[in-house]
PQR file with spaces between the fields and no chain letter, atoms N, CA, C, O and H, PARSE charges and radii, in Angstrom:
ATOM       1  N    UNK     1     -34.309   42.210   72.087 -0.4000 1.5000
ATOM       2  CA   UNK     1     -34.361   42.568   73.498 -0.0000 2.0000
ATOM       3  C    UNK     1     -35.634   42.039   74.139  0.5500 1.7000
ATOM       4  O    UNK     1     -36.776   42.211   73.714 -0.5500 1.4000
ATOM       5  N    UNK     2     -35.350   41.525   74.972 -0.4000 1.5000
ATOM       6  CA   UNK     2     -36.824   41.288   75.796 -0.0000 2.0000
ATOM       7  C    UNK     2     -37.792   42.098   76.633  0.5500 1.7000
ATOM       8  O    UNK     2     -37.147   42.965   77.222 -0.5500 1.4000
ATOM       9  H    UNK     2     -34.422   41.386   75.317  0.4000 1.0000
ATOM      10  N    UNK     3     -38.830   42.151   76.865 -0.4000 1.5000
ATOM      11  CA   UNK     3     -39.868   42.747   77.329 -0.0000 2.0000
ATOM      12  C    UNK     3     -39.929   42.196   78.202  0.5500 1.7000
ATOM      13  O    UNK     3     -40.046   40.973   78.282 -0.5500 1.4000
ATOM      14  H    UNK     3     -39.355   41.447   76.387  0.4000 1.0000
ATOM      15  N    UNK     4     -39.839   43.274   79.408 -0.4000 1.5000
ATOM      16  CA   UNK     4     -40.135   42.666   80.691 -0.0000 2.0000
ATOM      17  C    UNK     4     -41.547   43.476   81.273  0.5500 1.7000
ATOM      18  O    UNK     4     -41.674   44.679   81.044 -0.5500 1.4000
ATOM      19  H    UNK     4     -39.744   44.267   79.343  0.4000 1.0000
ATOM      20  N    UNK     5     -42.438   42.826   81.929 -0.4000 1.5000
ATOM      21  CA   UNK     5     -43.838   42.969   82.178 -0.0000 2.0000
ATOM      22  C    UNK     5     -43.576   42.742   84.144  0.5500 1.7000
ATOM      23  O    UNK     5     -42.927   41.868   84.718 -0.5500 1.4000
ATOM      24  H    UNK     5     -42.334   41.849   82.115  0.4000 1.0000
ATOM      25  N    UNK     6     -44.360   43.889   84.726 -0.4000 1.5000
ATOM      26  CA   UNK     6     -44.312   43.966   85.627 -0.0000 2.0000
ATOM      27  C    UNK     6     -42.959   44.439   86.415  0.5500 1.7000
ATOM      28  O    UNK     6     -41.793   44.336   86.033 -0.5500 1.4000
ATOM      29  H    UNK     6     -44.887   44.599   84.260  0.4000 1.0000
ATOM      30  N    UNK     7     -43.451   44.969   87.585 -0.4000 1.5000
ATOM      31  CA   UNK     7     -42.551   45.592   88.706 -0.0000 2.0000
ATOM      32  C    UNK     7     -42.637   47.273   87.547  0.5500 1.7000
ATOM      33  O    UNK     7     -43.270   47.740   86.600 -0.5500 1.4000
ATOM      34  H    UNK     7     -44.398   45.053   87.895  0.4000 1.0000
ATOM      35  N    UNK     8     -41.372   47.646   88.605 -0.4000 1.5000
ATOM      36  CA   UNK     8     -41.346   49.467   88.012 -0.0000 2.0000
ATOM      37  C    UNK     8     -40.851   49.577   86.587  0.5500 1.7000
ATOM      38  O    UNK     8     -40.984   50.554   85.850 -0.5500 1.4000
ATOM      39  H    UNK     8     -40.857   47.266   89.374  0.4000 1.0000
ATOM      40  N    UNK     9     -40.115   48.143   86.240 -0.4000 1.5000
ATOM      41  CA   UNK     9     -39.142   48.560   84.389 -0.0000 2.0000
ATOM      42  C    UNK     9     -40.307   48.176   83.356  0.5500 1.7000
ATOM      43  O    UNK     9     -40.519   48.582   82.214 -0.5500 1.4000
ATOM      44  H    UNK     9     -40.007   47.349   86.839  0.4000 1.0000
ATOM      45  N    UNK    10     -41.022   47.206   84.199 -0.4000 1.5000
ATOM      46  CA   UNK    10     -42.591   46.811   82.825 -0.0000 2.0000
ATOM      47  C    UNK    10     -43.249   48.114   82.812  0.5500 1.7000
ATOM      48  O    UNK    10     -43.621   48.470   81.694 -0.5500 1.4000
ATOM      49  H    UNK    10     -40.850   46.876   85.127  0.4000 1.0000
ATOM      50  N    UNK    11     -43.566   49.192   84.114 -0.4000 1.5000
ATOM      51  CA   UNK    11     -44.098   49.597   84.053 -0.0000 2.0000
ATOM      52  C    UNK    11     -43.393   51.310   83.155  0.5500 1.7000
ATOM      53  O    UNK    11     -44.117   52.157   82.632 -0.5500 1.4000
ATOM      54  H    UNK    11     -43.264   48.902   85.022  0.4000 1.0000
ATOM      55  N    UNK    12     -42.263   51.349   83.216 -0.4000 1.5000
ATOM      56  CA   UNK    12     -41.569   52.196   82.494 -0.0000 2.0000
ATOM      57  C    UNK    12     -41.806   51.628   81.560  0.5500 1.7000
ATOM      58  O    UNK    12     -42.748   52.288   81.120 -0.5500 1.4000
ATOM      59  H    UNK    12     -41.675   50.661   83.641  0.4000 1.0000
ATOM      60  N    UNK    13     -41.540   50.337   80.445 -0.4000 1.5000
ATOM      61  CA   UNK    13     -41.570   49.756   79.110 -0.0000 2.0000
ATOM      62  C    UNK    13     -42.845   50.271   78.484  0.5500 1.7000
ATOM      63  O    UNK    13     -42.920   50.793   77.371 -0.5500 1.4000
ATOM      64  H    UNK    13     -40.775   49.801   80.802  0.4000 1.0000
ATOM      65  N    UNK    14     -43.906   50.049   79.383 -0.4000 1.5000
ATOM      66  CA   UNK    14     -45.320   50.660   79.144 -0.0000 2.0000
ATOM      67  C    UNK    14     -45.719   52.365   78.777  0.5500 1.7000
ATOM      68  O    UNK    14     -46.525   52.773   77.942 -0.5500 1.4000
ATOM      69  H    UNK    14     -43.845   49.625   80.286  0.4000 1.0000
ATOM      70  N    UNK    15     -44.989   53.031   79.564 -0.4000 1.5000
ATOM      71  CA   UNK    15     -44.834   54.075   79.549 -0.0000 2.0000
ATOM      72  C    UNK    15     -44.309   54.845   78.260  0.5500 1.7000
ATOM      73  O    UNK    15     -44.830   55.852   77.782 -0.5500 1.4000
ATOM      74  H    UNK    15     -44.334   52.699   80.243  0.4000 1.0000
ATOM      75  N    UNK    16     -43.299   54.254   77.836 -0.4000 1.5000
ATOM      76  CA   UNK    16     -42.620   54.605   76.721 -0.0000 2.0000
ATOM      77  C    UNK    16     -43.169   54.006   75.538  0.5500 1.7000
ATOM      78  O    UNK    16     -42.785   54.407   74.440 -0.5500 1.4000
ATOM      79  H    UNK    16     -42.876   53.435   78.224  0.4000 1.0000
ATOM      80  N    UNK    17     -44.211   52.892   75.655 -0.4000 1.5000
ATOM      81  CA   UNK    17     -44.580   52.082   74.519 -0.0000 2.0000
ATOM      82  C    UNK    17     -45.897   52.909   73.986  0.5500 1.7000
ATOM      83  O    UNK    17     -46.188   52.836   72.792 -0.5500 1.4000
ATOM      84  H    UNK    17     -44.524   52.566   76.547  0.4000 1.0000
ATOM      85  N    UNK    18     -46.765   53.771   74.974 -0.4000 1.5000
ATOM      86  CA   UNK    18     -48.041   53.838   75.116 -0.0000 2.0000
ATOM      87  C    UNK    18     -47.766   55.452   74.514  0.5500 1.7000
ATOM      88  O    UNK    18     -46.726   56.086   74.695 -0.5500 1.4000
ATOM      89  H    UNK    18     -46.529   53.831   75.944  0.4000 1.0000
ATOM      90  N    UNK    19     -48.915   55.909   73.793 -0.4000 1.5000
ATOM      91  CA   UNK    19     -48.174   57.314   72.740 -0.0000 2.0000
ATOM      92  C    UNK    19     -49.089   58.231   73.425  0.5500 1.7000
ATOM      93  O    UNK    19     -48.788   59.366   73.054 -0.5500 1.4000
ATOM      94  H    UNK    19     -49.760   55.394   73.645  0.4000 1.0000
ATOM      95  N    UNK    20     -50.042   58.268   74.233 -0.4000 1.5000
ATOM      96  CA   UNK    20     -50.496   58.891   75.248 -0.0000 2.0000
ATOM      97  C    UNK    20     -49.930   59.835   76.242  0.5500 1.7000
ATOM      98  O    UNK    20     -50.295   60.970   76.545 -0.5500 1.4000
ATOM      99  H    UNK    20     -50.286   57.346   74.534  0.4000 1.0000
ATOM     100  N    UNK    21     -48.726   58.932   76.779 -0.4000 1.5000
ATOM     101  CA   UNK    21     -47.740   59.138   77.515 -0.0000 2.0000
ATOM     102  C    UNK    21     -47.350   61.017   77.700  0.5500 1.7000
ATOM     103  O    UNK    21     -47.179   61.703   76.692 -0.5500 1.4000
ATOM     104  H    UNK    21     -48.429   58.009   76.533  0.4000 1.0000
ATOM     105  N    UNK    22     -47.288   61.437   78.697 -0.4000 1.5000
ATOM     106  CA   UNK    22     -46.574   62.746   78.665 -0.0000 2.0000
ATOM     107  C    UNK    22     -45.058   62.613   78.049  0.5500 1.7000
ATOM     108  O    UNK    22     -44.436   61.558   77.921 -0.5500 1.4000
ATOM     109  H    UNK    22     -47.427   60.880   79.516  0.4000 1.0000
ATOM     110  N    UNK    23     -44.622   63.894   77.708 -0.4000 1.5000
ATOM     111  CA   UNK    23     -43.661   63.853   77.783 -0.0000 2.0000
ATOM     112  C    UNK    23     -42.666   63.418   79.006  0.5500 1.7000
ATOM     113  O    UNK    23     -42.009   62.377   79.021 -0.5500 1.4000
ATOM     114  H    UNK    23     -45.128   64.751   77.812  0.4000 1.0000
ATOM     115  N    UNK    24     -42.681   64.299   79.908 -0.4000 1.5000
ATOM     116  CA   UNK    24     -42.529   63.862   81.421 -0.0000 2.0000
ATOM     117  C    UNK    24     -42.315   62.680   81.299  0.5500 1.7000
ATOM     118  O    UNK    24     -41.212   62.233   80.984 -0.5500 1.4000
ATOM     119  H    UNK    24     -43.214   65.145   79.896  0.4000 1.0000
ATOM     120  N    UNK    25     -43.430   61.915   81.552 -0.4000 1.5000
ATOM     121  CA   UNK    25     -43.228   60.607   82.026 -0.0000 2.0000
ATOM     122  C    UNK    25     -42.721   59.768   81.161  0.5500 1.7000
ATOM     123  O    UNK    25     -42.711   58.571   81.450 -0.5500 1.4000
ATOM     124  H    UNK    25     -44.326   62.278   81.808  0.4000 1.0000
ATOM     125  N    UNK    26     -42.339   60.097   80.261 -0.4000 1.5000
ATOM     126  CA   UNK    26     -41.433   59.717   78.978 -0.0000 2.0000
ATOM     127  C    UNK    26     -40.038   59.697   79.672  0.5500 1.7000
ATOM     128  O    UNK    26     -39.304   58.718   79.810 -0.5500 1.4000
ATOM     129  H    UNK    26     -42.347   61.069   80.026  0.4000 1.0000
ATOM     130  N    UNK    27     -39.810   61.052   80.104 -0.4000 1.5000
ATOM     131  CA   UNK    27     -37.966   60.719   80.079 -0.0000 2.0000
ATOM     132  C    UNK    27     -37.992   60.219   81.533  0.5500 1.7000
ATOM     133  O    UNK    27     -36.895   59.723   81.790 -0.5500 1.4000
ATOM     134  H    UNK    27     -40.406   61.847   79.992  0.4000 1.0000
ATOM     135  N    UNK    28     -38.837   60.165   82.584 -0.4000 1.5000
ATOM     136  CA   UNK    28     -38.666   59.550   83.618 -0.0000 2.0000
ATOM     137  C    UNK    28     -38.579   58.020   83.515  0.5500 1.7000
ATOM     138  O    UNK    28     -37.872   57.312   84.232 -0.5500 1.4000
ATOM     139  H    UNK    28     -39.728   60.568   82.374  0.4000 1.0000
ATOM     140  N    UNK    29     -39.499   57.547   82.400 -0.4000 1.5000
ATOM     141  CA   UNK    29     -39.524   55.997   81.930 -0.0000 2.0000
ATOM     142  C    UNK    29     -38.230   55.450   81.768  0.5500 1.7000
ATOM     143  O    UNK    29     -37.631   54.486   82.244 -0.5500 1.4000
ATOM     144  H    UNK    29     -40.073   58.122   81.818  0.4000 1.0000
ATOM     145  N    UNK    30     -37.875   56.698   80.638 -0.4000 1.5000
ATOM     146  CA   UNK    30     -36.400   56.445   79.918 -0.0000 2.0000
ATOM     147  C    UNK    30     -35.230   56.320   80.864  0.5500 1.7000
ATOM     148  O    UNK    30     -34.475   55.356   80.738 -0.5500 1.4000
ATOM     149  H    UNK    30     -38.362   57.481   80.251  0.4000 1.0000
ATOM     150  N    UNK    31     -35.001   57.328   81.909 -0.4000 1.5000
ATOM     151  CA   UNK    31     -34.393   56.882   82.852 -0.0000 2.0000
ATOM     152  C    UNK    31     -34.243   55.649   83.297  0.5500 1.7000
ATOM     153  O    UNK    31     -33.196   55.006   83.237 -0.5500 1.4000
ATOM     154  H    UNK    31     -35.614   58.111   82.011  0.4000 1.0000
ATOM     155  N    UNK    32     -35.825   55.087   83.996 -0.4000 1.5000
ATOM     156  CA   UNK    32     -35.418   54.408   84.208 -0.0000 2.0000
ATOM     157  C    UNK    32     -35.232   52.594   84.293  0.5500 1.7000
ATOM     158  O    UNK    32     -34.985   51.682   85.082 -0.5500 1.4000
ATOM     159  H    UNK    32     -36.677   55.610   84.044  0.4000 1.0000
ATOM     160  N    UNK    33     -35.640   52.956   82.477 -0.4000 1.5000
ATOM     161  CA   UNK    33     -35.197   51.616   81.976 -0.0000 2.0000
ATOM     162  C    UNK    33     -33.699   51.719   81.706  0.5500 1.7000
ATOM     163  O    UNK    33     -33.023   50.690   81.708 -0.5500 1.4000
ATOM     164  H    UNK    33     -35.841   53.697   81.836  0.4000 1.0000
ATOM     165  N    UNK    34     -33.166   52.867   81.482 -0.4000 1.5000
ATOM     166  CA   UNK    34     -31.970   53.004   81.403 -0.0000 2.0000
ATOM     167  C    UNK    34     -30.978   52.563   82.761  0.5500 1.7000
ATOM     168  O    UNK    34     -30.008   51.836   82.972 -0.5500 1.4000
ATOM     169  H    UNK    34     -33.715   53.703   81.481  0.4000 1.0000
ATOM     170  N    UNK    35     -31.660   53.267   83.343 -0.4000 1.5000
ATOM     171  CA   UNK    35     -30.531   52.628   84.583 -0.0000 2.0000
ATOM     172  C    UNK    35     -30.450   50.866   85.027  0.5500 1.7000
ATOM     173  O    UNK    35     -29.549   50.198   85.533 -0.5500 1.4000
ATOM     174  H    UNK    35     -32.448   53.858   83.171  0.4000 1.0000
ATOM     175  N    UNK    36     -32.116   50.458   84.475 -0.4000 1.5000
ATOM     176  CA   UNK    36     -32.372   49.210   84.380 -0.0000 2.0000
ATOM     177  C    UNK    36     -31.228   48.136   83.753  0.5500 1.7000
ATOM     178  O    UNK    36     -30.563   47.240   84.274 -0.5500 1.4000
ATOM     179  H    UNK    36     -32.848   51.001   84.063  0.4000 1.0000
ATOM     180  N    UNK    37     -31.339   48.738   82.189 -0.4000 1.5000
ATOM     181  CA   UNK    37     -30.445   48.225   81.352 -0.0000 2.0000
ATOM     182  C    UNK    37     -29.047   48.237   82.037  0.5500 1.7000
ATOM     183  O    UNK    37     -28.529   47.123   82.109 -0.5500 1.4000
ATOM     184  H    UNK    37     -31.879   49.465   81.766  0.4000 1.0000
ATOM     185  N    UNK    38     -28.603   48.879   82.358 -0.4000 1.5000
ATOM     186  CA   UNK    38     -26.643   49.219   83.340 -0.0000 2.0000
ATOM     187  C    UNK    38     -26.561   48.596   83.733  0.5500 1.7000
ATOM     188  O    UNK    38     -25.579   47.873   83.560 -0.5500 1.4000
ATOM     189  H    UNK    38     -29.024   49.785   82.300  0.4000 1.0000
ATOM     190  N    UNK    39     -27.895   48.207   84.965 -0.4000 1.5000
ATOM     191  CA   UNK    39     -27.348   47.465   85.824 -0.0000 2.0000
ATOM     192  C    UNK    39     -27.362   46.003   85.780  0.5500 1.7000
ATOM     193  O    UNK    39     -26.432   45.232   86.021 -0.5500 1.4000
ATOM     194  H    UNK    39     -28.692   48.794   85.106  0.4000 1.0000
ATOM     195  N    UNK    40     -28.735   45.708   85.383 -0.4000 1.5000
ATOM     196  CA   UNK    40     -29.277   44.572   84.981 -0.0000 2.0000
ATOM     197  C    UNK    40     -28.624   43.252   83.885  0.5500 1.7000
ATOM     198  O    UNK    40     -28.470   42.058   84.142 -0.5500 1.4000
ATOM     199  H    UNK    40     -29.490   46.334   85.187  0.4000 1.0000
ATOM     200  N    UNK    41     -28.344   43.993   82.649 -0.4000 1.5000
ATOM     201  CA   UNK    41     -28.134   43.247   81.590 -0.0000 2.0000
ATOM     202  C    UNK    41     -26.492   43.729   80.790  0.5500 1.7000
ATOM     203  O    UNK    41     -26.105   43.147   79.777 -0.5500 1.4000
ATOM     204  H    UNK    41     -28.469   44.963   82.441  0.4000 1.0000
């Protein structure tokens, strides 16, 4: 799968990559690389 860097899905990819991360902003990431993925690819 590719890594996309920049705009809001790099910045979700980051989010989910980085172990810092809240939870929170974990499933908000997840969202919305998810919706990314649907629509996108």
């Amino acid at each position: 799968m590719a890594v996309h860097h920049g705009g809001k899905v790099g910045k979700a990819g980051k989010t989910l990559a980085s172990k810092s991360s809240s939870s929170k902003a974990k499933s908000q990431a997840g969202k919305t690389l998810a919706k990314h993925k649907s629509e996108k690819h």
